[in-house]
Structure formats: structure tokens, C-alpha cells
N, C-alpha and C positions, 0 to 999 in steps of 0.2 A: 518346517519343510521336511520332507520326506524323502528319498533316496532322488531321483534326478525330476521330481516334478516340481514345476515353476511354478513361486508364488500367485494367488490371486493380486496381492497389493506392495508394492514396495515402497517401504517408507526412510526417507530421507532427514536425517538430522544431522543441519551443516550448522556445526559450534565455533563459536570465535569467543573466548573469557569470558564463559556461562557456566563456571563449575557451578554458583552459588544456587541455579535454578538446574542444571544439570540432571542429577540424578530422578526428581519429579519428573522431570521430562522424559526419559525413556522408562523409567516403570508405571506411568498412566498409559506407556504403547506398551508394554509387555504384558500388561497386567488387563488389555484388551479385549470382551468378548467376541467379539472377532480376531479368530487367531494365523487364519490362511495368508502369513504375509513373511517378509525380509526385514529385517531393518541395518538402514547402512549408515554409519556414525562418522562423522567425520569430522575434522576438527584441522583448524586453518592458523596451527603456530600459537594456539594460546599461551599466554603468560603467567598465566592461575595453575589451579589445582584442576584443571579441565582432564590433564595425561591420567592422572590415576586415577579419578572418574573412570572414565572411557575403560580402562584397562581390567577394570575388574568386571568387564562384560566382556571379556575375551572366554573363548570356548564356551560360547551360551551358543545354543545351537541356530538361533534366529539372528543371529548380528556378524556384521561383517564392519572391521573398524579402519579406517583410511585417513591414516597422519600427512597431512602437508610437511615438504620440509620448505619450503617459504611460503610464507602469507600472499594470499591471492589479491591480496586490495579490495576484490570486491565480490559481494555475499551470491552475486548471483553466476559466477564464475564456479560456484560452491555447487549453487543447483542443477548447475549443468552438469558437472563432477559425477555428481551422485547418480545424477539419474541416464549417464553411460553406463554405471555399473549396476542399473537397477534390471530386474529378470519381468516384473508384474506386469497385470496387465493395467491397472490402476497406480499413481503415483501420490504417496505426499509428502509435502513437505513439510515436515515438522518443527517449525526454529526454535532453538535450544533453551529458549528462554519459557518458551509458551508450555503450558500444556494442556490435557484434554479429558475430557468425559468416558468413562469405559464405555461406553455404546457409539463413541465416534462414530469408529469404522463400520460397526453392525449398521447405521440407520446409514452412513452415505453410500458404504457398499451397495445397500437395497437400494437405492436410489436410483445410481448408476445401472443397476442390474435393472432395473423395469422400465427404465430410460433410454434405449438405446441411442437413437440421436444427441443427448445430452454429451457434450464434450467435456464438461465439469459439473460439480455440486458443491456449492459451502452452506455452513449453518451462518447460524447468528454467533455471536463474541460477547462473552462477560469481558469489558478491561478489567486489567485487574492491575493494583499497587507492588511498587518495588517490594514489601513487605508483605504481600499476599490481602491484602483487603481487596474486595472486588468493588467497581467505581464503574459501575452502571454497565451497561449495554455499550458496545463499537461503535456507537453510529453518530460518533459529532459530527463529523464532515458530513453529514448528511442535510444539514439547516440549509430549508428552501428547494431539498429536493425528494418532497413527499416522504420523510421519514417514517409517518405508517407503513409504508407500504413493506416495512421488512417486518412486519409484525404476525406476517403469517405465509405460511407457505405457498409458491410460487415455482412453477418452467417457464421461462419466455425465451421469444425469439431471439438470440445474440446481438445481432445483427441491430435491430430495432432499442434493445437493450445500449448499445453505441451510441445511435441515434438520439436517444433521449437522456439517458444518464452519464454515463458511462465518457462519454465527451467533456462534462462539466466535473469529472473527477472519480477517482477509483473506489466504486460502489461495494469491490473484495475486501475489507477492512484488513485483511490477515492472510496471510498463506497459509498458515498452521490451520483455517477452517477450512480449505479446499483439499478437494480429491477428483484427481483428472486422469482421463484415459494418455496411455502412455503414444498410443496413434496416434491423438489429439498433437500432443509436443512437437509430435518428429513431423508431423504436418505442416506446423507453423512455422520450425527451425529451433525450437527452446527460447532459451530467456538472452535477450538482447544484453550482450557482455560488453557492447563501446557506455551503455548506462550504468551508474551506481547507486541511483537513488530511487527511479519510477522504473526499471524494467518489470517490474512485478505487476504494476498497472498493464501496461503497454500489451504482455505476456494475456492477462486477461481478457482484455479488449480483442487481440489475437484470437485466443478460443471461441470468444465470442462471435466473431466476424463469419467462423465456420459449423457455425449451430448453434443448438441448442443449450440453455443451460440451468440448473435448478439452483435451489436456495429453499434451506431447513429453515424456519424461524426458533425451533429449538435449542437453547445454548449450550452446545456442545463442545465449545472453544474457549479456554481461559488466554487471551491476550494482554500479554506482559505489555507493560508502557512506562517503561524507567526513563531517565537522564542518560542512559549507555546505549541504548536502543537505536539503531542506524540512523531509521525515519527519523526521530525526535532529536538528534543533534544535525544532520543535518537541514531539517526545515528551518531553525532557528538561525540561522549563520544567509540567509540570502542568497547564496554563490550557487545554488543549483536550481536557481528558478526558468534556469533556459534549458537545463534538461525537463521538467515540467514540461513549459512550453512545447519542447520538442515533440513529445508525448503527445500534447494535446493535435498537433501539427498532425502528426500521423493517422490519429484517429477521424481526422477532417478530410485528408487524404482519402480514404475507403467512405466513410458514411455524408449524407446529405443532412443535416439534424434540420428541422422545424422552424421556420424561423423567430419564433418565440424561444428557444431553446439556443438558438445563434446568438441572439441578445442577451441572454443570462450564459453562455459560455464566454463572451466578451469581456460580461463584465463582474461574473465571478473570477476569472483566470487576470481579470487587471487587479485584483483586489494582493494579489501576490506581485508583477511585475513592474506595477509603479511604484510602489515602496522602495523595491531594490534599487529604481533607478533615480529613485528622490534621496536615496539615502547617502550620508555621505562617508560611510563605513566600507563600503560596495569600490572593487579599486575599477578604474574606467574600462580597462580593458573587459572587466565582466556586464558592467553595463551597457555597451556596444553589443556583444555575444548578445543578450538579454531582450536589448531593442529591436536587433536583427530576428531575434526569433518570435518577440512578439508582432512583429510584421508577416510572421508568417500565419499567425493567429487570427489579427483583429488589422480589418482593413485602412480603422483610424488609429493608430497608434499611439501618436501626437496628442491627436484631442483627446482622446481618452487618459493620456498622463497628464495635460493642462487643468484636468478636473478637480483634482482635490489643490492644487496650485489657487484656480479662481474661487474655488470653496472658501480657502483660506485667506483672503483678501478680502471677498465679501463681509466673510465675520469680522474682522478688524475693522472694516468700514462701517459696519455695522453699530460696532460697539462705540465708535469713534462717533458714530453720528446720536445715537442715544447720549452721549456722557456732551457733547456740545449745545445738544439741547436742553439738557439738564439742566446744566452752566450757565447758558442762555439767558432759563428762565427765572437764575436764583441772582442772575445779573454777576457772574462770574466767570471769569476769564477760561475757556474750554483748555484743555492739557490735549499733547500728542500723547497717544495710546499705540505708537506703532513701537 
């Protein structure tokens, strides 16, 4: 930046014990062909070697760096952070772990710039390994819901976007691929800080609701997917599956989806809340919270958690009744199988 004119782009890297990918991380944005931007670092109490990272980009003329003195508890408490002290007219979020293509900003800048209605743009996503091997394409969560169709480039309507996808599960694989007008944010309120786990979803589907939005199929996005990684310890532990829900609550709230698309939001989103509340790991009080919100989801709740219950009966019965006929007919006494 230049004497008092405002960035085109200000970009947000909110760090929590990410020295080990740290530095990658902000020299694939420094090191950017597009260079009309801020970048503001921030760092949320880490434990590591994060502080002297951070520090030796002090006095670089593009960075502005911002120490928590307590941990915010939650990453998107971070985003909101950053992007009150962000100037651009473009925001992104960069997470500390990810990093990116020198042409990011060049091809979504242009996007946004020929797009005026577009509220956002992200690309495609390499994952990549705690050790830097890349591990296909973003798009697991995608099975069952037309996973070609991120194999080429696309604008649709937000809105419609809710309605058909977006409902059944968050289609933005990553923050680090997105790049959103800064209107956009202040329009919706920012990122939902009572959530820890899905405002980033939530957030999207938001943008979405007030326009337009594009999508690169180009992979321009290395997303990190360790064991330390927010999403990936918390989906595994069950206890936040009624923020999910709540999420999905909301987005049913604003859109009407299809009713082909109401039957697979049913019973994809049961494929997460009957676990939690069959499981016996799960303490009661989160299973109540759980039950209560999938009733705000799915109109049978009940019978949809009794399913894999009489699934699993069946088969026993099943198997009970092959092994008796066997028996039967070798003129031996049948055994319980339960």
C-alpha cells in the first residue's frame, strides 16, 4: 500500500499453534501476483513457536500483526477480529495452516471484478497431508451430491444454491478458497460467534441467500487436514452434532428445498444424529439438546432413529433363522445367535 490508499483486498490469517505450517502460509500471500492487498496476522495465545514466526514480519510494509492476550476459544471470534480491522474492499480468510497458489488472488480478484452481483468466489481445494502430500481433490463430503459438478466452472443463483445443496451440507470445503466482498459481511452481520464448529457453513449459506456466487474449478487452494485441525477433532467426539443441526434448522428457515432434496436432507443429516444418540459415549444431557434439534429438522425423528435399531434386529433374526434351518436340516439342535 501506498501513502493513505486502501487496499483492494485484505487478507486475514487468524493463527492458533500453526508455527509448523506458518511461515508457507504467509509467503505463498506475500509472494502473490496480485499484490494490491493488507495482510493482518493474528495469532490467538499460541503455545509454539507461532510469536517468533509472526515477529519477524514486523515492519514489512503489508502486515499488520495482532496478539491476543487471552484465547478466544473460538476460530471465528478470530474472523470477525480481523476483518474490523481490515480496510479492502475484498476479504479473505486465509487459515494458518492452508496455503495457496500465486495466482489465488489474480484469478478470484477477476472474478469478483466482472461479477458484480457475486457476493463471493472460491476455487477448488487440493487436501493435502499433515506432511505435505496432496490427498486428492476437497470434495468427500460431496458423495451423492453430484460431485462433477465442481469439476468445472460455474455462477449460480445463492439462493437456489441453499435450496439444493447447500441445505444437505457445506458445499465451501475451506475458507482459505474463498474471497468475499467486504458489503457482503456487514450485510449479513459476520460470522455467527454463539457457533464453534459450523459458523463457516452457516456464514456461507448467509452470502448465499443475498446473491450471487462463483466457483473456479481450478485448484488454487492447498487445504491442510491434520488430527489438530478444528473440523477434524471436533466431528469425531459427537458432542456438536446439534450445532450442525442447528445450522441446517436455519438454512430450512429461509429456503423451501425440493422435496426430493427434503428426503435426502433428512436422511443424510440422520446419518450424523442417530449415532450420537444411540451411542453410549454421548452424556444425556447432549443427547436431549440433539433430539430437540433434530426435531427441528426432520418431522419424524423417532422413526427415523428406530431404523437402524429394526435394521439391526432384522439381521439377527435373520441370521437366527438361516443357522436354525441349517440345524434343522442336518437334524441338529439350532443355537441362540442373539
Amino acid at each position: 500500500m501506498s501513502g493513505t490508499s486502501m487496499p483492494k483486498v485484505s487478507i486475514v490469517v487468524p493463527n492458533y499453534n500453526h508455527a509448523r505450517f506458518l511461515r508457507r502460509r504467509i509467503d505463498t500471500i506475500l509472494a502473490q501476483t496480485f499484490q494490491d492487498f493488507e495482510l493482518i496476522l493474528l495469532d490467538d495465545c499460541s503455545t509454539d513457536e507461532s510469536r517468533s514466526i509472526l515477529d519477524s514480519y514486523v515492519g514489512h510494509s503489508k502486515v499488520k500483526i495482532e496478539m491476543n492476550q487471552v484465547n478466544s476459544g473460538n476460530p471465528f471470534k478470530q474472523w470477525n477480529k480481523g476483518i474490523r480491522l481490515a480496510h479492502g474492499e475484498y476479504i479473505w480468510i486465509a487459515e494458518s495452516d492452508d496455503y495457496a497458489d500465486l495466482q489465488f488472488l489474480e484469478t478470484l480478484v477477476s472474478a469478483l471484478e466482472t461479477r458484480p452481483k457475486a457476493q463471493f468466489v472460491y476455487c477448488r481445494s487440493w487436501r493435502v497431508t499433515e506432511d505435505d502430500r496432496l490427498d486428492g481433490f476437497a470434495e468427500w463430503q460431496f458423495a451423492g451430491m453430484e460431485p462433477s459438478r465442481w469439476s468445472v466452472d460455474f455462477y449460480a443463483d445463492g439462493r437456489e444454491e441453499c435450496r439444493n445443496y447447500t441445505v444437505r451440507g457445506c458445499t465451501v470445503q475451506n475458507a482459505s478458497a474463498v474471497l468475499f466482498r467486504k458489503e457482503a459481511y456487514d450485510r449479513v452481520g459476520g460470522a455467527d460467534e454463539s457457533l464453534s464448529l459450523c459458523a463457516d457453513w452457516k456464514f456461507w449459506a448467509s452470502l448465499m441467500l443475498i446473491g450471487e456466487f462463483g466457483y473456479i474449478a481450478r485448484p488454487l487452494n492447498y487445504f491442510r487436514f491434520h488430527r489438530a485441525s478444528v473440523r477434524n477433532s471436533a466431528l469425531v467426539t459427537k458432542r456438536d452434532v446439534g450445532e450442525w443441526l442447528r445450522v441446517v434448522a436455519w438454512i430450512l428457515g429461509h429456503v423451501d428445498p425440493p422435496p426430493d432434496v427434503l428426503q435426502e436432507v433428512y436422511r443424510y443429516h440422520a446419518n450424523r444424529w442417530v449415532p450420537a444418540l444411540l451411542s453410549a459415549g454421548v452424556p444425556l444431557d447432549v443427547k436431549l439438546d440433539t433430539l430437540r434439534c433434530a426435531r427441528t429438522v426432520d418431522p419424524h425423528p423417532i422413526r427415523r432413529m428406530m431404523l437402524p435399531v429394526l435394521t439391526t434386529i432384522q439381521r439377527k433374526f435373520l441370521r437366527y433363522w438361516r443357522d436354525y434351518k441349517a440345524r434343522r436340516a442336518a437334524g441338529a439342535r439350532p443355537i441362540d445367535l442373539s
